[in-house]
N, C-alpha and C positions, 0 to 999 in steps of 0.2 A: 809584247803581246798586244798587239794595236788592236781594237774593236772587229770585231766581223762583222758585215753587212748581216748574217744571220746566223742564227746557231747551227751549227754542226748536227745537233740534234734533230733538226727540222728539215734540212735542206738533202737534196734526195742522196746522194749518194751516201752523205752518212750517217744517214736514217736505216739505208738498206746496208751499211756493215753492221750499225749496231744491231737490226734484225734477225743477222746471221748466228751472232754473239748468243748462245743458249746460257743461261743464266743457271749457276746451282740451283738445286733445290732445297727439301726439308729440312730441318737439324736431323743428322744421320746420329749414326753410331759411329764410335771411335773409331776415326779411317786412320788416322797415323800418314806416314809416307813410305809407298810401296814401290818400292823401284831395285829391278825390274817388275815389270807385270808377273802375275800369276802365268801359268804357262794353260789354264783353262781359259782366259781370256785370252791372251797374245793372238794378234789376229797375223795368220800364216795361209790360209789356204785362198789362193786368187779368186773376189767374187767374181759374179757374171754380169753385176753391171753397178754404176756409180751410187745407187742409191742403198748397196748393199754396204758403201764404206761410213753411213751413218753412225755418228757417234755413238757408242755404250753407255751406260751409266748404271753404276752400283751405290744404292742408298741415296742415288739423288747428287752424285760428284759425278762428273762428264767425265767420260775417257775417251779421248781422240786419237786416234791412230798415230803413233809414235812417239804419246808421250804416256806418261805414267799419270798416278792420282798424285796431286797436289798433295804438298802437309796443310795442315792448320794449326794456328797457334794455339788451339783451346783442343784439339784434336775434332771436331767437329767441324761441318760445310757451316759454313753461313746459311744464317735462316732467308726466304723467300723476303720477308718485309724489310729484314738489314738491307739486303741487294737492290730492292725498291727505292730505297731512301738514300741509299747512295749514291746511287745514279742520277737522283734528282740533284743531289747538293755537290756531284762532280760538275754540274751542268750553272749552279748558283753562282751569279757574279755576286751578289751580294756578299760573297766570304772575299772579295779585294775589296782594298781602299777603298778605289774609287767607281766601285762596282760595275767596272768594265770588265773585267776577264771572270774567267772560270778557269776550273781545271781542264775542261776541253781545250781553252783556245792555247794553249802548246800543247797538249793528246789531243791532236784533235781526230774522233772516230775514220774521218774519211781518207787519213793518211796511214791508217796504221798504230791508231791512238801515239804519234808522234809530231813535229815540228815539222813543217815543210821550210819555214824557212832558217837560213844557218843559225843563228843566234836566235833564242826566246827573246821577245821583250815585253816587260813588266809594267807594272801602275807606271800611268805619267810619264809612258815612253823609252822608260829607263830603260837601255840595251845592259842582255846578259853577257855571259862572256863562254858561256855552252850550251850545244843543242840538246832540246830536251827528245832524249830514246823514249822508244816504245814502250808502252805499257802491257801488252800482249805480252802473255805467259806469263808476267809478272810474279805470279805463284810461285814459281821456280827459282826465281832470282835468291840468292844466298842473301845478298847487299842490295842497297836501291842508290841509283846517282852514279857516275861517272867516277867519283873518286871511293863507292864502297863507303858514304860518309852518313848512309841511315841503315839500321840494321831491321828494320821489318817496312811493309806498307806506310801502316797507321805512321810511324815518324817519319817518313818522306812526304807523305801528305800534309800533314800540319806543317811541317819545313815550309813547303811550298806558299803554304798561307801565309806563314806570319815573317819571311824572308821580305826584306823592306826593297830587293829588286826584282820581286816576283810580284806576288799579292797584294803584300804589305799590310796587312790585317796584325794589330796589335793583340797577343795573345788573349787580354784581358779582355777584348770587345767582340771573340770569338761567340760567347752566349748569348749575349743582347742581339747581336745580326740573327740567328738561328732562332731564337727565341720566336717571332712571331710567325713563322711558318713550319716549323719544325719541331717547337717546343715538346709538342705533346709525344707524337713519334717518339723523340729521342728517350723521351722518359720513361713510356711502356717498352722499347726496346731496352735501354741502359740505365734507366736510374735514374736520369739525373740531363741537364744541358748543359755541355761541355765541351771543349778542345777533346777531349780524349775520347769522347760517343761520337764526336765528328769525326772523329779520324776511324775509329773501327767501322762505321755506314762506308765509308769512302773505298777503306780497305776492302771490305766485305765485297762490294762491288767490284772493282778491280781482281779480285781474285776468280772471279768468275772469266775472267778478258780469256779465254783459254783457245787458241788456236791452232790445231794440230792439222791433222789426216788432208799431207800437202799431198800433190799430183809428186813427187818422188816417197814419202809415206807408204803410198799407192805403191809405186815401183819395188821399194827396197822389203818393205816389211810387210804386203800381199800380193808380191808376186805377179804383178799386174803389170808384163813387159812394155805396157801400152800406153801406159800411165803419163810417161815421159817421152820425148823426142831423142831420136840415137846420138844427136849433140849435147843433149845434158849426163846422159849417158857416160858418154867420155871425158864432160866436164865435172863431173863424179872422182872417175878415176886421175884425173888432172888434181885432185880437191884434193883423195886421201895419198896423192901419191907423189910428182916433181912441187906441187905450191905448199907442201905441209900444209894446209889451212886448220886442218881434222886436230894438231897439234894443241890450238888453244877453243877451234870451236866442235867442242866432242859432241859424237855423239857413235852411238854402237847397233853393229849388225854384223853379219857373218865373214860382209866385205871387208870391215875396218878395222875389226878387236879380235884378238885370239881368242876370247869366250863368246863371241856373237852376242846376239843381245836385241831387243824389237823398239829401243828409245833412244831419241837424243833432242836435248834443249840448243843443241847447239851453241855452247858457250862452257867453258871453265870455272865462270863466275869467279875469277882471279882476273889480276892487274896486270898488264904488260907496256910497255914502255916498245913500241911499233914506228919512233919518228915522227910522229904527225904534231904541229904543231909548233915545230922550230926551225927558227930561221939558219942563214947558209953560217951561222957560227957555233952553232950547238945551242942556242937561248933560248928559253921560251919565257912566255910572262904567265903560262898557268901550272901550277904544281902537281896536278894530277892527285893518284895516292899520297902524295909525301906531306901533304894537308892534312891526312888525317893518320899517316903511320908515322909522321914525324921521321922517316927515315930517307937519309938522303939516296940510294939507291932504289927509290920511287920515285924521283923526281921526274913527270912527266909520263909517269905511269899510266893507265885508264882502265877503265875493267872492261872486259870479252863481251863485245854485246852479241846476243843472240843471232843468228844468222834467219831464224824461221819470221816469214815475212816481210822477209828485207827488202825487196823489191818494191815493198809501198810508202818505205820510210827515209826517202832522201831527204836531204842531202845526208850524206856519211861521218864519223868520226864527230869526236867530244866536240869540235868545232864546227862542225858542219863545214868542212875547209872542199870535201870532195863531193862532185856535182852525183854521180854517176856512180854505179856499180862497175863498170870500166873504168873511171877515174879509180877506183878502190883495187880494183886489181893491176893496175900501172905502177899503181903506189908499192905495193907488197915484191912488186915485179922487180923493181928498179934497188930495193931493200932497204925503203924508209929513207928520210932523212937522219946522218951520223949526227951523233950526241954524246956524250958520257957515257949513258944508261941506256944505249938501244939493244935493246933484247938480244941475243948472241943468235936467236935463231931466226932473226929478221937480217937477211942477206939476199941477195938478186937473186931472182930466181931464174929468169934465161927465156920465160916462156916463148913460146913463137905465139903470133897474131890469132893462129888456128885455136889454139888451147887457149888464151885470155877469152876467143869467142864462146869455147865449149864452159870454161868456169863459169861464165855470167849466166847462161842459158841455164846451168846447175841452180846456180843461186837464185836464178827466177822459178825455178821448180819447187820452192821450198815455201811459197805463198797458199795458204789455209782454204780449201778449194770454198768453202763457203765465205772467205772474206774476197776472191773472183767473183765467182760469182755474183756479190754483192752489188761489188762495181760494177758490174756491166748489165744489173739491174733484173737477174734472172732470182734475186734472193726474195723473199715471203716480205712486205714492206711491215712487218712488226716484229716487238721484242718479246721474245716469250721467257715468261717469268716463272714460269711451275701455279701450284697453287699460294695464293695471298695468304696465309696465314698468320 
């Protein structure tokens, strides 16, 4: 994670994704986790024009077209000031060592709150040995990490800080860094200044990363023929139909599931073992899941990353090994490289040239119309927060 010439936060483009990014609001009432949608919200009837697919929001939790209401762990959104404060101190180098990095500079906003390049690397140069995924939707994620080895936010974020090839921040010097700019916040927020009020700010914030109502969103779940080009179209039907893909990265609608359905996260939030990563003998030198299920028929496993936004978050795979969203569909095509534990249902698939064009054009469809937007600089150049409370 070498230095940036600037922050991410500053510099335009991803200044105008985080723009895009609407922030929760108030402390609500008990939202719980509602999936599917009520069938008074489920948006079904085709608008008449782009500005009619603006996000919902009940009690201040954002509903974007095709995905549902986030859970929380206290059954409540995050308050307006958590979300403030987190976003500052995802942005704080002062929580590394050697306070060059932040939690941006591997999320970094302009890629898709991801790694542009293969490997992170850490204080003092140190290279990692996996790229860091998206934070977008993060709400949704079961598991946090490649191997499923943090079980909410809040502990993938402290991980990240006080990992000696990340951060590198010693647990214990977590309150003293935060102490003089932060101190008082944390306290009328939480209590107290801590590793664990640090980590909920951080969370609080990232749960907000919420990117839905793609230009296929549009397509599938308001009816909006228009939404999409007649190659993503096909590359649809290529998805749920000769590539399996839909098998580990679900999501539901009248095309895909025998019950229909108006959501998908696109992902399993389960481990599969796809090939990637091993050389022409079966070896790898990363354990994937078997890290943390201690079971050898994980060995090389990784969890299902989300399909929605992928187009902004290359390189591909726990390694960052694949350039391309056609490198990714080559991969899949050809059926992984053989292993011990290659999934049974990763085998060639046969595709012709035509169909790997019409899947990728799919998978380009699945990018957040206001995180487009962003990039190409038609997004509001600020973050809108709700009320400061």
């Amino acid at each position: 994670m070498a230095d940036r010439a600037t922050s991410s936060w500053s510099s335009g483009t991803g200044l105008a994704l985080m723009a895009a990014l609407v922030s929760l609001g108030c402390r609500a009432a008990d939202m719980g986790a509602r999936d599917p949608l009520p069938s008074s919200v489920r948006p079904l009837a085709a608008p008449s024009k782009a500005a009619d697919h603006a996000p919902e929001a009940r009690n201040g939790v954002p509903l974007e077209l095709g995905l549902f209401w986030p859970s929380f762990p206290d059954g409540f959104a995050p308050r307006d000031r958590e979300v403030a404060l987190g976003r500052e101190l995802f942005s704080e180098r002062a929580l590394s060592a050697d306070r060059s990095l932040s939690c941006e500079t591997c999320h970094d906003p302009s890629h898709g709150f991801a790694d542009p390049r293969p490997q992170s690397i850490g204080v003092h140069g140190q290279p990692g040995k996996r790229n860091s995924p998206t934070l977008l939707n993060a709400a949704y994620f079961d598991t946090l990490g490649w191997s499923g080895e943090h079980s909410s936010i809040e502990a993938q974020s402290l991980a990240a800080i006080t990992n000696p090839l990340e951060m590198g921040v010693e647990r214990s010097e977590i309150a003293a860094r935060l102490e003089p700019l932060y101190g008082d916040r944390l306290r009328e927020l939480y209590g107290d200044v801590s590793p664990e009020s640090a980590g909920r700010a951080l969370a609080a914030f990232q749960r907000t990363l919420v990117a839905g109502d793609s230009p296929f969103d549009r397509y599938i779940y308001a009816n909006d023929s228009n939404a999409v080009s007649e190659v993503a179209k096909r590359g649809f039907e290529v998805f749920i139909g000769e590539a399996r893909c839909i098998q580990c990265h679900f999501m539901r609608s009248e095309a895909s599931h025998p019950f229909g359905g108006s959501t998908g996260t696109f992902t399993d939030n389960r481990f599969h073992n796809i090939g990637v990563g091993f050389d022409e003998h079966g070896n790898t030198t990363d354990e994937g899941r078997r890290e943390v299920s201690k079971e050898e028929l994980e060995r090389g496993a990784f969890k299902t990353p989300t399909l929605r936004n992928v187009a902004l978050t290359a390189p591909y795979m726990h390694d960052g090994s694949l350039a391309t969203l056609l490198d990714v569909v080559q991969h899949y095509d050809k059926g992984g490289v053989p292993n011990p534990n290659l999934d049974p249902d990763v085998k060639p698939l046969r595709l012709t040239d035509v169909q790997k064009a019409e899947l990728v054009a799919f998978l380009e469809s699945l990018t957040s119309v206001k995180l487009a937007n962003a990039a190409s600089g038609t997004a509001p150049p600020k973050l809108v927060l709700g009320n400061m409370h």
